[in-house]
C-alpha positions as CSV (number, residue, x, y, z in Angstrom):
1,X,12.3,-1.8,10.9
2,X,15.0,-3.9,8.5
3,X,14.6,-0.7,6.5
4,X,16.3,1.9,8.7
5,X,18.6,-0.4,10.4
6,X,19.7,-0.6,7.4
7,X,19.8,3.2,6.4
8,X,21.0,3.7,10.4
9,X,24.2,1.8,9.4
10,X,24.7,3.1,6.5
11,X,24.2,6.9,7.7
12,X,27.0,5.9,10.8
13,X,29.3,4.3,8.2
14,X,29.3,7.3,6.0
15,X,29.8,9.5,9.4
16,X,32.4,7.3,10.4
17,X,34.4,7.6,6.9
18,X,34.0,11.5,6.6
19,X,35.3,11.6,10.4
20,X,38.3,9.1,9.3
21,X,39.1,11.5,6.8
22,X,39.0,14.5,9.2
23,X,41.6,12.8,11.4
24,X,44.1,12.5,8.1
25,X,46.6,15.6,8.8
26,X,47.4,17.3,5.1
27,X,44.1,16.4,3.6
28,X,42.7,19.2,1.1
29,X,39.6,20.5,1.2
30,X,36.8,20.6,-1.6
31,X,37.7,22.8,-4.5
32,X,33.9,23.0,-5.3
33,X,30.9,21.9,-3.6
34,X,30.9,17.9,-3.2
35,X,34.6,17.8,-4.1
36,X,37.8,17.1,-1.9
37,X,40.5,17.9,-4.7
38,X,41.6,21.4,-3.7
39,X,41.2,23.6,-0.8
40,X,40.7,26.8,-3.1
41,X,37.6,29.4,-2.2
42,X,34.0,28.3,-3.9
43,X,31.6,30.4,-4.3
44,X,28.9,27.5,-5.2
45,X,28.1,26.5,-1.5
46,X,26.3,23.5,0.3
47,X,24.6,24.5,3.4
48,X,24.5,21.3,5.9
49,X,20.9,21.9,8.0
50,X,19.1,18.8,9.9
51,X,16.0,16.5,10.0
52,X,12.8,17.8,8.4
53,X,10.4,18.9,11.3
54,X,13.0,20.0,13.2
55,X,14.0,24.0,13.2
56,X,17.4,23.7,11.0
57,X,15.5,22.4,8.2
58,X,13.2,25.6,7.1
59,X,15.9,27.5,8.5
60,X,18.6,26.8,6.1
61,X,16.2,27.4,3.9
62,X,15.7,30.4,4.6
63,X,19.3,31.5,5.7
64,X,20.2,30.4,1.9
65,X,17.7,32.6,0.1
66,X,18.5,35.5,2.8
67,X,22.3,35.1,1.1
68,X,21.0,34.4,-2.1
69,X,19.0,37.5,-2.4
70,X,21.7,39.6,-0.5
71,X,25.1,38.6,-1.6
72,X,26.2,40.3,-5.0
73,X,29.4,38.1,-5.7
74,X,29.8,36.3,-9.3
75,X,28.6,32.5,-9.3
76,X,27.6,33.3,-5.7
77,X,24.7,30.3,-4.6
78,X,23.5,28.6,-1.9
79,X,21.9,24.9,-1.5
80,X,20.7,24.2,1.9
81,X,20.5,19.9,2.3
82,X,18.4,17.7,4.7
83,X,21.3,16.1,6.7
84,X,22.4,14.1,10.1
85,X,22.4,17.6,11.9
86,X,25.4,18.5,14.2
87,X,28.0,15.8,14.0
88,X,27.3,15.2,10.5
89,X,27.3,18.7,9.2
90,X,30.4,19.7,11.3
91,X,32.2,16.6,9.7
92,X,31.1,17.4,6.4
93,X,32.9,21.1,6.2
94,X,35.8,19.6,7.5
95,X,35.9,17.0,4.9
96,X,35.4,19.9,1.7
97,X,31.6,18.1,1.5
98,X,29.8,21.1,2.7
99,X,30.9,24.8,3.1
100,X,28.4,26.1,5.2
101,X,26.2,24.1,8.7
102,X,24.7,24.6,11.5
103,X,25.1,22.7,14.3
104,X,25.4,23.0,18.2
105,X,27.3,24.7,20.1
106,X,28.3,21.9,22.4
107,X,29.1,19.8,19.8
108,X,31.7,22.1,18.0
109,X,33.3,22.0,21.5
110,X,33.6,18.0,21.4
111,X,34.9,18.6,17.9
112,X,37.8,21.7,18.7
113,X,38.5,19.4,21.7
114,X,39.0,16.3,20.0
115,X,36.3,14.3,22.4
116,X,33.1,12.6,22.1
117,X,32.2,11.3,18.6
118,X,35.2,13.4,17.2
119,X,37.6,11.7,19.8
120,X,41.1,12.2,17.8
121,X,39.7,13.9,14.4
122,X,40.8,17.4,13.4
123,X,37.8,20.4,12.9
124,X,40.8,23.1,12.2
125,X,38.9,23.5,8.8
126,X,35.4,24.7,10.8
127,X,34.9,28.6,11.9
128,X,32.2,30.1,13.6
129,X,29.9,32.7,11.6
130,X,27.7,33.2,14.6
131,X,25.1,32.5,16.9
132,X,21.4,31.7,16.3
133,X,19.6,31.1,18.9
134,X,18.9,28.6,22.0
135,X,17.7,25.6,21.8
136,X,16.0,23.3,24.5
137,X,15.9,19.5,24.6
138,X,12.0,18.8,24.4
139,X,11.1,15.2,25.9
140,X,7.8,14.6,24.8
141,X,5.1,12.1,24.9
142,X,1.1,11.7,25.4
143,X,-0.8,11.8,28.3
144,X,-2.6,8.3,27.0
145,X,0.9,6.6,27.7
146,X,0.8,6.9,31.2
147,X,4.4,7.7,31.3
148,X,5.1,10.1,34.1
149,X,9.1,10.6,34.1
150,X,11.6,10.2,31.9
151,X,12.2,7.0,34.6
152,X,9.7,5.2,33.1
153,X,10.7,5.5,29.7
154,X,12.5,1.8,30.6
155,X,11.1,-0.5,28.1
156,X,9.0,1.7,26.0
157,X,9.5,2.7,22.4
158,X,11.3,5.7,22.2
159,X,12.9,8.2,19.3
160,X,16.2,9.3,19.8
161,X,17.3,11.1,16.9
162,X,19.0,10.1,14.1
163,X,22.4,9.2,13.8
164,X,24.7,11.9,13.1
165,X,22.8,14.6,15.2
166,X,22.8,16.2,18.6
167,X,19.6,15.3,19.9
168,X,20.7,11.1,19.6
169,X,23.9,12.4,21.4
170,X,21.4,13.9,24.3
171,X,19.0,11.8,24.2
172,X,22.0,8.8,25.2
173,X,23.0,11.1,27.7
174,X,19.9,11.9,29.6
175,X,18.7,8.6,29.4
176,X,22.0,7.1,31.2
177,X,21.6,9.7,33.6
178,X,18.7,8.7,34.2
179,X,19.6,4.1,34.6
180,X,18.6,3.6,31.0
181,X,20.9,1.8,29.0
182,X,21.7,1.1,25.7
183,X,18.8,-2.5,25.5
184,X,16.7,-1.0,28.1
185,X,14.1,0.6,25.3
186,X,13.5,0.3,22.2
187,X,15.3,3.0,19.9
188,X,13.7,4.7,17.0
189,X,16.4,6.6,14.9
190,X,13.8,9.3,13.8
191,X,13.9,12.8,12.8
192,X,11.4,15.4,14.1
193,X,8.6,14.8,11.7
194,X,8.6,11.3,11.6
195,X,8.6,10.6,16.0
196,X,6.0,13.4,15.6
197,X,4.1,11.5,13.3
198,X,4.9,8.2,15.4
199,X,3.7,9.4,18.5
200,X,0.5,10.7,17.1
201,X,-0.4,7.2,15.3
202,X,0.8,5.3,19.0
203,X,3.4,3.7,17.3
204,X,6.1,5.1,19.7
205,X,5.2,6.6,23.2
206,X,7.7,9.2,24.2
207,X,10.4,11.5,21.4
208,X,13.8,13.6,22.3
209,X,14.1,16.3,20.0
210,X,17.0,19.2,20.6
211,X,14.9,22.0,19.2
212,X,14.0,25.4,19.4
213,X,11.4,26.8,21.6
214,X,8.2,26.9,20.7
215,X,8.7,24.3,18.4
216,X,6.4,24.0,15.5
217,X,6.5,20.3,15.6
218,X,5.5,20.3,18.9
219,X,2.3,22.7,18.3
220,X,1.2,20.3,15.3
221,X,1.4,17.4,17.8
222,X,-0.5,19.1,20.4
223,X,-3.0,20.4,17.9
224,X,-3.8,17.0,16.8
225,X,-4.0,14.9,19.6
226,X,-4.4,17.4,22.8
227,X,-2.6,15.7,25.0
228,X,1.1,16.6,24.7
229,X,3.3,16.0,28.1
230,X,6.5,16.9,28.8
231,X,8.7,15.1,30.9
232,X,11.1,17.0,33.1
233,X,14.8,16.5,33.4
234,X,15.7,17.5,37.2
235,X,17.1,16.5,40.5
236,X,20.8,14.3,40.6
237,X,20.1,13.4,36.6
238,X,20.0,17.0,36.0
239,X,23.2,17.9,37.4
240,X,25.2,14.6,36.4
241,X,24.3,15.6,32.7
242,X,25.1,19.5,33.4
243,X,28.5,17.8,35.1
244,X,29.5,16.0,32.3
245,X,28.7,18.0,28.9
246,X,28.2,21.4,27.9
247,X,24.8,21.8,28.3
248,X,23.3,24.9,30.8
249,X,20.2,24.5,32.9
250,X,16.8,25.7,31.3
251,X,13.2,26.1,31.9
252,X,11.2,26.5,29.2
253,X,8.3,28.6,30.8
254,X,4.3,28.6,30.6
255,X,2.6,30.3,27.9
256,X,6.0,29.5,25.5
257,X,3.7,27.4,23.8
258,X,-0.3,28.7,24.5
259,X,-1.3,25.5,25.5
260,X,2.0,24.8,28.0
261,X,1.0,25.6,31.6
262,X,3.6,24.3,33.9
263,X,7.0,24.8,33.5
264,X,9.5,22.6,32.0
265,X,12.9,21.7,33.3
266,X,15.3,20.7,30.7
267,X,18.9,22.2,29.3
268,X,20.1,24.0,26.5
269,X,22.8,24.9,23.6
270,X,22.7,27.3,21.3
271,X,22.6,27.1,17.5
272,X,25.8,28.3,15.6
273,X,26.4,28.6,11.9
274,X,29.4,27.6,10.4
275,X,31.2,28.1,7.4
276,X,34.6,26.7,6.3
277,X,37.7,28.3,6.9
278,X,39.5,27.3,3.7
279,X,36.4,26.9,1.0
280,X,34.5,30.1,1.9
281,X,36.6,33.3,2.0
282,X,37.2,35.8,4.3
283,X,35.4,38.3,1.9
284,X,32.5,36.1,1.5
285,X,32.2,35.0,5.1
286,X,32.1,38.9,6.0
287,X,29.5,39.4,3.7
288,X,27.8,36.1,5.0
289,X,27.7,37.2,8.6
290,X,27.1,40.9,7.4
291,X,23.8,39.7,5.9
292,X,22.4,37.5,8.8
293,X,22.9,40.1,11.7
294,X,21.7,42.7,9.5
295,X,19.1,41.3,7.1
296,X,17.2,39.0,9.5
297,X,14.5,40.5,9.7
298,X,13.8,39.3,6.4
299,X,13.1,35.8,7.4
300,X,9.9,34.6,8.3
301,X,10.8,31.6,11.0
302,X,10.0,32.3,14.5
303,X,13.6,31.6,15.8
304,X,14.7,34.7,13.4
305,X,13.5,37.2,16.0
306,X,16.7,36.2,17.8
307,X,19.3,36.4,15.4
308,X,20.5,39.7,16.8
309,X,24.2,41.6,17.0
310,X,23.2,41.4,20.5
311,X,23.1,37.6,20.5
312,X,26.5,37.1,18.3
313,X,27.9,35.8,20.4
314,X,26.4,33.9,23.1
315,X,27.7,30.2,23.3
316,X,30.4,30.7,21.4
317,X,33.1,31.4,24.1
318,X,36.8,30.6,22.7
319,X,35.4,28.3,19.8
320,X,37.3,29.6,17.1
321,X,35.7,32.4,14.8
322,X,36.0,32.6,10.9
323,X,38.5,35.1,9.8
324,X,35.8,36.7,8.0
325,X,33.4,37.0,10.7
326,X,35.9,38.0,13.0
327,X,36.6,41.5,10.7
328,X,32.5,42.0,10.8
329,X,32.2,41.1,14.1
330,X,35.3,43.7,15.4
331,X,33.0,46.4,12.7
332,X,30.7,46.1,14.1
333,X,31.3,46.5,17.5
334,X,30.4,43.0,18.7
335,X,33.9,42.1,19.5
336,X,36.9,44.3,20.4
């Protein structure tokens, strides 16, 4: 427990300083990947994803091989990195640390708008590239707990997320919606595969996790103990949390996962990639978004089947698009 306390304030004081830094008008961006000396074009890129278990993980992974093996440009590469998720990997491009993320869609709206955990820091640096696909907040726990509702999650042990990703963000959200404070549980900061592993052993007895549907996490958990529950999110908590964020209404419906027989009430945002506006160029950013709308069929992941032309676009709205993708997009007919 000392132990990730520990790395908890150490991943929220690094979060903290990269946001600082995105608040400091005239600051250049990274000439390079890891460096913050010039704002010049790199073609040596990092790729921000998310926790491992989670679906940004082995999709990064994939995305960066997809370029890799598609993208004929000199010193062209692609590292995809375990990160915080969302926040993290938005305030990261903006600070020149990563050139490439993928993060939610309702959290690049807190960031262009300047609220939430980017309350008064810039993201002028971040551009869309496009839209992934949806994904639904999963509360999870055993039906050995007892726990019914996401009511009596009050004084249990539950994961949140870690730091620096949308699913703490949620999870905080629902919870309050719900009369459960900050001191009401206990937290664990855990990414996907470690609550999953938590739960299984008893050593937590519920998990948030902002994830695409079916989630493979969720199938291994079910698999191994046979008792997976989901625990709705409905009724006046439902709509104070569709009130006060960016999230849409969702039911993730029987038969999405084989064993899943009732329906699930929850909400959703959708999965964007990102790419910097000043470190990748508009050449290489069409040529980016050329690939993934036309190549992804070459990825194995589940949540590839919905990277579409057809699906550009949803949740973006008026977030702002990269220059790049912005010439493929009008190309292509996906914009006018």
């Amino acid at each position: 427990m000392r132990n990730r306390m520990l790395f908890s304030f150490i991943l929220m004081f690094t979060i903290g300083m990269v946001l600082s830094a995105c608040g400091e008008s005239g600051q250049g961006s990274s000439g390079g990947s890891g460096s913050s000396d010039s704002a010049e074009p790199v073609t040596s890129l990092t790729m921000g994803t998310g926790s491992v278990g989670g679906v940004y993980y082995p999709l990064g992974g994939e995305m960066a091989n997809l370029f890799k093996d598609n993208i004929d440009v000199e010193g062209f590469d692609v590292s995809s990195v375990e990160s915080g998720a969302s926040i993290e990997n938005i305030a990261q491009i903006q600070a020149g640390k990563y050139q490439l993320g993928i993060a939610q869609n309702t959290t690049l709206m807190n960031a262009v708008n300047q609220t939430g955990e980017f309350e008064g820091k810039n993201s002028d640096k971040v551009g869309v590239i496009g839209s992934l696909y949806p994904e639904a907040l999963q509360v999870v726990t055993l039906e050995s707990t007892g726990i019914e509702s996401i009511e009596d999650l009050k004084g249990k042990k539950v994961a949140i997320g870690p730091p620096g990703g949308a699913t703490r963000e949620a999870a905080e959200m629902v919870l309050s919606a719900y009369g459960i404070e900050e001191g009401d549980f206990e937290a664990y900061e855990e990414g996907f595969g470690d609550a999953k592993s938590k739960l299984q052993n008893g050593t937590i007895d519920a998990s948030f996790a902002v994830v695409g549907v079916p989630s493979s996490t969720t199938d291994e958990l079910a698999n191994a103990t046979g008792e997976v529950k989901f625990l709705n999110i409905e009724g006046d908590a439902l709509q104070e949390v569709l009130d006060n964020s960016q999230y849409s209404e969702y039911t993730v419906e029987p038969g999405t996962y084989e064993w899943q027989e009732e329906p699930v009430k929850t909400v959703t945002a959708m999965a964007l990639l990102l790419g910097s506006t000043e470190q990748v160029s508009e050449d290489l950013a069409y040529q980016i978004t050329k690939t993934l709308y036309e190549k992804s069929g070459d990825m194995t992941i589940e949540q590839a089947s919905l990277i579409t032309k057809d699906n550009a676009m949803n949740g973006v709205g008026d977030l702002p698009l990269h220059p790049g993708t912005e010439k493929y997009f009008k190309e292509a007919g996906i914009t006018e």
